[in-house]
C-alpha positions, -999 to +999 in steps of 0.1 A: -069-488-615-101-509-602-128-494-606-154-501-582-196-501-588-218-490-565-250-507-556-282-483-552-306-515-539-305-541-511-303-578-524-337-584-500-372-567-513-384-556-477-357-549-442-375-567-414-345-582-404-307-586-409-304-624-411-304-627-445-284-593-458-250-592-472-220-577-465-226-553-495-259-551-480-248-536-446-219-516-463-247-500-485-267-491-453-239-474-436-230-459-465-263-443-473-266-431-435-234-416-436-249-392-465-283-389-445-260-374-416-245-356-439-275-340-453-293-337-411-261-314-401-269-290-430-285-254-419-310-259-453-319-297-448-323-307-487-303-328-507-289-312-533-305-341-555-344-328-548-337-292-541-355-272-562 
């Protein structure tokens, strides 16, 4: 079974454009808004990573 890592930073320092991104670049984006959504549709809007 593959096991498959997951990337936590853009290959770019700053996002003022999406010339130069990669496909893992644009995969991470979507991937991290699909967890922000997640967290906006919540009744309590923390993540469970900073709520206290």
């Amino acid at each position: 079974m593959a096991q498959s890592t997951r990337r936590t930073a853009l290959s770019v320092r700053h996002l003022v454009g999406i010339k130069d991104l990669t496909e893992s670049d644009i995969q991470l984006i979507l991937e991290t808004a699909s967890q922000f959504k997640e967290v906006i549709n919540r009744p309590i809007k923390k993540s469970p990573r900073y709520a206290m």
